[in-house]
N, C-alpha and C positions, 0 to 999 in steps of 0.2 A: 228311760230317762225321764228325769220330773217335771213335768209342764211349767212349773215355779221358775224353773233355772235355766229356762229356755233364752228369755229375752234379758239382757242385759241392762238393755238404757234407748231410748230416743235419740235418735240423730236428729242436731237442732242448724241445720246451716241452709243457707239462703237454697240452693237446688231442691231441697228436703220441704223448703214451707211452700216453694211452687208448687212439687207434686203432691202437697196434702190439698191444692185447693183441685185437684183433677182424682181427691179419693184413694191415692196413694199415701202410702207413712214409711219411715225408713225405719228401722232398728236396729241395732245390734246385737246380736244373736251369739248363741255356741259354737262353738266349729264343730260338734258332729251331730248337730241337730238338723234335721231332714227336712225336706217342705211342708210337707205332712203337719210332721210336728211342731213347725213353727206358727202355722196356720190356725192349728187346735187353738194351740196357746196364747195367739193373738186372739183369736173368738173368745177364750174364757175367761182373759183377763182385763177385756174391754166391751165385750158383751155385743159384736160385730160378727157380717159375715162375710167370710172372708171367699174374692175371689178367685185372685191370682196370689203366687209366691213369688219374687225375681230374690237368687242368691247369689252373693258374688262376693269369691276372698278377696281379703284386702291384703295390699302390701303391708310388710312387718317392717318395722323398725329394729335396730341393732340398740341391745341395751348392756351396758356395761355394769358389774358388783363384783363380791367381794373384797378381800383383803386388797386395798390397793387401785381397786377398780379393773382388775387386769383380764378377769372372765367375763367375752361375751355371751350373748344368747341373740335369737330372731324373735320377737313376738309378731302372731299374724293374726289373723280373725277374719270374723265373717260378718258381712250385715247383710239384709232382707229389705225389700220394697215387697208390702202385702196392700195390694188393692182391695176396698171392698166396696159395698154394694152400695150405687149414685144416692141413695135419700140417708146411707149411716155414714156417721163421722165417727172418728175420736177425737174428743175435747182436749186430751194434752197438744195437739199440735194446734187445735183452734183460737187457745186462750195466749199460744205464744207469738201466734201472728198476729192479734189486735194491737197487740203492744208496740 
């Protein structure tokens, strides 16, 4: 799997900006991308080291399309809290808390 396509997006909600001031960051992540690998991929593309992984799927939502609206689906996913080391941060979560 590509380390690129690992991490989706930042999770920006008030629980998410507490635990980036204790060194925590949330993401959303792939659904079959492993700790391992998400960990790699938080190192490489924020230049961190990474502690710990926590993963945990998220409930899906029921989404309705085509002709009519008449076909459901589940979407679900997964997101990731990766701790890293007390003296490194990442700036994306830093510059959205001064604000």
């Amino acid at each position: 799997m590509n380390l690129q396509g690992i991490i989706k997006r930042p999770i920006m909600t008030e629980k998410s900006m507490q635990l980036a001031s204790q060194h925590r960051y949330t993401f959303e992540v792939e659904k079959r991308a492993s700790k391992t690998q998400i960990a790699q991929a938080v190192a490489e593309q924020f230049g961190v080291e990474v502690v710990k992984v926590h993963v945990t799927k998220v409930a899906g939502k029921t989404r309705r399309f085509g002709k009519h609206r008449r076909k459901q689906t589940m979407t679900s996913g997964k997101k990731a809290v990766v701790q890293t080391k007390p003296e490194q941060k990442i700036d994306l979560f830093e510059l959205k808390e001064q604000k």
